[in-house]
C-alpha positions in Angstrom: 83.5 116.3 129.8 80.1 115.7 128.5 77.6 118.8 128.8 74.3 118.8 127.5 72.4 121.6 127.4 68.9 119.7 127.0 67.5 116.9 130.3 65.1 114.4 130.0 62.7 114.3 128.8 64.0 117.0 125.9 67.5 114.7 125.4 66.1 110.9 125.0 69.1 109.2 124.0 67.1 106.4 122.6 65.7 108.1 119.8 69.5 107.4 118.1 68.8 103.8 118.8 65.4 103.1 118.3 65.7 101.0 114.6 69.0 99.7 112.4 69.1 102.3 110.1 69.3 105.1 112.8 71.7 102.8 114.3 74.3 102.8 111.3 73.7 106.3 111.0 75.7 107.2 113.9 77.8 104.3 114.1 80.8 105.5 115.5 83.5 102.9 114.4 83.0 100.3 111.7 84.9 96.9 111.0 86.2 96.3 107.4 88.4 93.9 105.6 91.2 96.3 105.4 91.5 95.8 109.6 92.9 92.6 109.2 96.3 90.9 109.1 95.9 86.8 109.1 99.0 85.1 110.5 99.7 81.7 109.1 101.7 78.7 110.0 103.7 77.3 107.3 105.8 74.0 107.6 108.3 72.4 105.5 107.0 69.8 103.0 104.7 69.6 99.6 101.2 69.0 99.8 100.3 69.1 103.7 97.6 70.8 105.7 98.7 70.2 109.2 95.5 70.8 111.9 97.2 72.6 114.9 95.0 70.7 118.1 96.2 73.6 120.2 94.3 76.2 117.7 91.1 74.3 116.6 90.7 75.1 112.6 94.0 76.6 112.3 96.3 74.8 110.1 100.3 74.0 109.3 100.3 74.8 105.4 103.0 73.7 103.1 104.2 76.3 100.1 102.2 74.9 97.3 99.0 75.3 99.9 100.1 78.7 101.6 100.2 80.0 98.1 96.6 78.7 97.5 95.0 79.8 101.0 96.8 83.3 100.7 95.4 83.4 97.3 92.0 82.5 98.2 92.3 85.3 101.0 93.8 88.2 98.5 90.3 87.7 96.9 88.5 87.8 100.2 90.1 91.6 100.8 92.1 90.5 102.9 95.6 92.6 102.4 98.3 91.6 104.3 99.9 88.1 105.9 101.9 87.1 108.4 104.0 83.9 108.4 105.3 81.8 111.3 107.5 79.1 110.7 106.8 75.7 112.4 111.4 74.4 112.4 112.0 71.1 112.6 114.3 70.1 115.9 117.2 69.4 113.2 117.0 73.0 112.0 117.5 74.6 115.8 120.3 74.9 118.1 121.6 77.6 120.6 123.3 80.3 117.8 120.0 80.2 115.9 121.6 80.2 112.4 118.3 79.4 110.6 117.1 82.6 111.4 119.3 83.8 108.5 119.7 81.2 106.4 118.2 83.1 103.2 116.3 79.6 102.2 114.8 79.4 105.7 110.9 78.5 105.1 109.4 82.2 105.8 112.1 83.9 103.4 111.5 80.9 100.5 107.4 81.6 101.4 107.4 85.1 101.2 109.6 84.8 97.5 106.8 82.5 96.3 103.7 84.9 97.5 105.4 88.2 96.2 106.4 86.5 92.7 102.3 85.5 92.6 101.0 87.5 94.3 102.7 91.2 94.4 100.0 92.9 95.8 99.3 91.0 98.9 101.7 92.2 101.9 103.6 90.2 103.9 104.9 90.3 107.2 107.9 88.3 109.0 108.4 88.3 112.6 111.7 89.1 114.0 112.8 86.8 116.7 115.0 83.9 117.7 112.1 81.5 119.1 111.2 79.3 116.2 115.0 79.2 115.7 116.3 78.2 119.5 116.9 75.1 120.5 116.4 76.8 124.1 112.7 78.4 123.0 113.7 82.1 124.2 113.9 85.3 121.4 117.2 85.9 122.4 120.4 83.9 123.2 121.1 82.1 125.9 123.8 81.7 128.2 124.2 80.4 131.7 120.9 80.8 131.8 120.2 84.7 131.3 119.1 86.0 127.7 121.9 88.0 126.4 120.3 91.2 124.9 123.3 92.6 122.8 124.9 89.5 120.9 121.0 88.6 120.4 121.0 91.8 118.0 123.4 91.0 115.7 121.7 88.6 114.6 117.9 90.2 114.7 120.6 92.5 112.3 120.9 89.2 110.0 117.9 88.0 110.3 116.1 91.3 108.9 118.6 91.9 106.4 117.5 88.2 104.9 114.0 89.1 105.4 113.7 91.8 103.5 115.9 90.8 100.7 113.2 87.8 100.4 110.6 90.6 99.8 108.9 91.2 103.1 107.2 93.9 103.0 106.8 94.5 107.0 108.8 93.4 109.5 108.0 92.8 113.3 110.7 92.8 115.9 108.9 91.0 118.6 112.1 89.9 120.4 111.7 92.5 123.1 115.6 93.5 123.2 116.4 96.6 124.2 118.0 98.5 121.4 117.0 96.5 118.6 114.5 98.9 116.5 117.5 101.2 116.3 119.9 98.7 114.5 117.5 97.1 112.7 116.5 100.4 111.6 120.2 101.4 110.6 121.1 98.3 108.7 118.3 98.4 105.8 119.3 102.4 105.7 122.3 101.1 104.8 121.3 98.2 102.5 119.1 100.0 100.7 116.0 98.3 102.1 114.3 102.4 102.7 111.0 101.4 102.2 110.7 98.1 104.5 108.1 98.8 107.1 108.8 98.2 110.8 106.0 97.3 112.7 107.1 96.6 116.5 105.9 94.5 119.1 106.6 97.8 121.4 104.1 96.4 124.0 104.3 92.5 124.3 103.6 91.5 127.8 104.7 88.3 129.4 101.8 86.1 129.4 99.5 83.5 129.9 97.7 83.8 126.6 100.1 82.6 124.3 100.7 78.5 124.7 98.9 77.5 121.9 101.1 80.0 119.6 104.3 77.9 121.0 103.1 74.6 120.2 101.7 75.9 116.7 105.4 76.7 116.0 106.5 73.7 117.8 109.0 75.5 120.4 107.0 74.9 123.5 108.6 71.9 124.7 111.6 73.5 124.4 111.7 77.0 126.6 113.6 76.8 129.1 112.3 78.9 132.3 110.6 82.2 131.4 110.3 85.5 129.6 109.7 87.4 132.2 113.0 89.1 131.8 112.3 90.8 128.7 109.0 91.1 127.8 107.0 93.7 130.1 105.3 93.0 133.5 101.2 93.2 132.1 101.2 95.2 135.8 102.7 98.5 134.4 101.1 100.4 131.5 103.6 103.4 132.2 106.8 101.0 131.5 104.5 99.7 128.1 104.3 103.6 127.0 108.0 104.2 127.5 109.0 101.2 125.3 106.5 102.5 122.4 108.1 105.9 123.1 111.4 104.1 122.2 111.1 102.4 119.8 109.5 105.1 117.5 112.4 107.3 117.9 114.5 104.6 116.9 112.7 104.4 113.4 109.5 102.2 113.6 106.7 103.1 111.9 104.1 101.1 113.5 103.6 99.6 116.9 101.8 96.8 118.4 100.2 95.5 121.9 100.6 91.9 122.8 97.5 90.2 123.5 94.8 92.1 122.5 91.5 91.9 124.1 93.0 92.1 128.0 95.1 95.0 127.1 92.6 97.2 124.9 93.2 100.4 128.0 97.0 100.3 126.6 95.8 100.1 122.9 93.5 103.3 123.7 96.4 105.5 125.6 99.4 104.4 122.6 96.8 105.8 120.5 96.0 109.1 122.0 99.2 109.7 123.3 101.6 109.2 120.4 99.3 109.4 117.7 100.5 106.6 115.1 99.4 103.7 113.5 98.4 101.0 116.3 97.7 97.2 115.8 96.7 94.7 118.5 97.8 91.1 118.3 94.4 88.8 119.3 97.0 85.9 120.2 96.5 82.2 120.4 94.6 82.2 123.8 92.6 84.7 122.6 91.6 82.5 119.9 91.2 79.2 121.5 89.2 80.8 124.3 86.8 82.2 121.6 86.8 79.1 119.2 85.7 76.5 122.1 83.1 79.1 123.1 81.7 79.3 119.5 82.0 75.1 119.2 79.7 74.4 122.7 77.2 77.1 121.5 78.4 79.7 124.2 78.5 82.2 121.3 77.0 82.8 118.5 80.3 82.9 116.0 79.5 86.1 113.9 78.5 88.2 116.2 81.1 87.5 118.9 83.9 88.3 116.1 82.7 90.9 115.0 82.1 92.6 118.4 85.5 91.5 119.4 87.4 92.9 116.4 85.0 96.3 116.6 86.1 96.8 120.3 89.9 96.7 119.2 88.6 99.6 116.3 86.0 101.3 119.5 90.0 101.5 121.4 91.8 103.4 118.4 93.4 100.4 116.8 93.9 100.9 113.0 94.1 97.0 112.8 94.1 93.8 114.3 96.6 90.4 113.8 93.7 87.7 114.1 93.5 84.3 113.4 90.2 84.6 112.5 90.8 87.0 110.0 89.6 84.5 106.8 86.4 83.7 108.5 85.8 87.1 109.3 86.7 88.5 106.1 84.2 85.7 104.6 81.4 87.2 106.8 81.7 90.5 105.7 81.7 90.1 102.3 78.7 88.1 102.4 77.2 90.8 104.4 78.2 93.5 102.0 
């Protein structure tokens, strides 16, 4: 509770406002480089540059080209990528065994960007949906999304992951149960020092269509996922789950979306006090990007305000698809 001991006209709070370098002064929360994670799409091929129509400027890159954007964002400051795989129908079916197929096209990715590029981080999600011919995270039978037999091979899947170098991985499944074993199994392979950074609050939701299509699995979901991602009506069930999963061994969590959920970003912050990302998801990002292209916006300032409101609700970083263009703004600013 706020208690000033001086009124008006002694307490003027616009004295702290009144020019920009009083303003910086007692800036409370600033935006850097080091906020960002920048989540690619990478498809199979040599030589492409696929635009994604969902995501306006986001792009499909091949190897040879991931290895030349990530590069170009390793200069920028940027430290740490995500990749998404876009599967070809061939490559999916109901058991999801490219997930773990060690030459799947996030592990051979993330091989090529550690050998080059050592010091640039990279994260792998861990889910079924890019792998299922059905579109869930989990497998399917009879219709329900069978939690158990989905984690043993979320097991396989990380074990591949990190043996291809990943630095981070985010279980973003939503299966009960499956920090824990993930947790357990690089223990015991000797992957100690692979980061787990869950999806501990990922809300079904409206926002994330043009995600789907980007990884070319829309088409193929089959109902919902309402059954186990979290109602976005309960921010006490979202706190349990983060509560959870940190005692089963992550080290990071994350709130999915971002900008409509920043009250849960601020209470996982306070109340557990570890490091806590936000996920600015597809819808997010198309919502933005057509504002910016009719002149609704003004591009620089609407980023940066957006990405300073996730840092304003205590989170250490943000997952953004606008993380190149930010990170290009801020250097020319600096």
């Amino acid at each position: 509770m706020f208690n000033y001991s001086a009124d008006f006209p002694f307490h003027r709070g616009r004295r702290l406002r009144k020019n920009s370098w009083i303003r910086d002064l007692v800036t409370e929360n600033y935006v850097s480089v080091n906020d960002l994670i920048w989540p690619i799409f990478v498809v199979e091929g040599e030589n492409k540059i696929e635009p994604i129509s969902e995501l306006p400027g986001i792009n499909r890159y091949s190897i040879d080209n991931l290895l030349k954007i990530a590069s170009s964002a390793f200069e920028l400051g940027i430290k740490c990528v995500a990749l998404f795989p876009y599967t070809p129908s061939k490559l999916k079916s109901e058991k999801c065994e490219e997930a773990y197929n060690p030459d799947n096209l996030v592990n051979k990715a993330t091989r090529l960007l550690k050998k080059e590029l050592p010091d640039l981080g990279v994260m792998l999600d861990v889910a079924l949906d890019p792998y299922n011919s059905l579109g869930h995270d989990g497998l399917v039978k009879k219709n329900k999304i069978l939690n158990d037999e989905t984690l043993e091979v979320l097991i396989k899947q990380s074990l591949v992951q990190a043996e291809s170098g990943a630095d981070i991985l985010g279980p973003s499944d939503m299966m009960d149960g499956r920090v824990k074993l993930i947790r357990e199994n690089l223990e015991k392979n000797n992957f100690k020092d692979t980061i787990i950074l869950s999806y501990s609050a990922k809300f079904s939701s409206g926002f994330y269509g043009p995600f789907r299509a980007a990884i070319g699995s829309s088409g193929n979901l089959k109902g919902d996922k309402k059954s186990y991602q979290l109602n976005y009506l309960n921010y006490k069930e979202a706190l349990k789950d983060v509560a959870l999963d940190l005692k089963e061994g992550a080290d990071m969590v994350m709130v999915k979306p971002g900008m409509p959920y920043l009250d849960l970003c601020r209470q996982i912050c306070d109340t557990f006090n570890v490091p806590t990302f936000a996920y600015q998801v597809s819808g997010e990002y198309a919502m933005l990007s057509n504002g910016i292209k009719n002149g609704t916006f003004d591009k620089n300032q609407i980023l940066i305000e957006t990405i300073s409101c996730f840092k304003r609700a205590g989170c250490n970083g943000v997952l953004t698809y606008f993380a190149y263009e930010i990170a290009k703004f801020l250097k020319t600013e600096n």
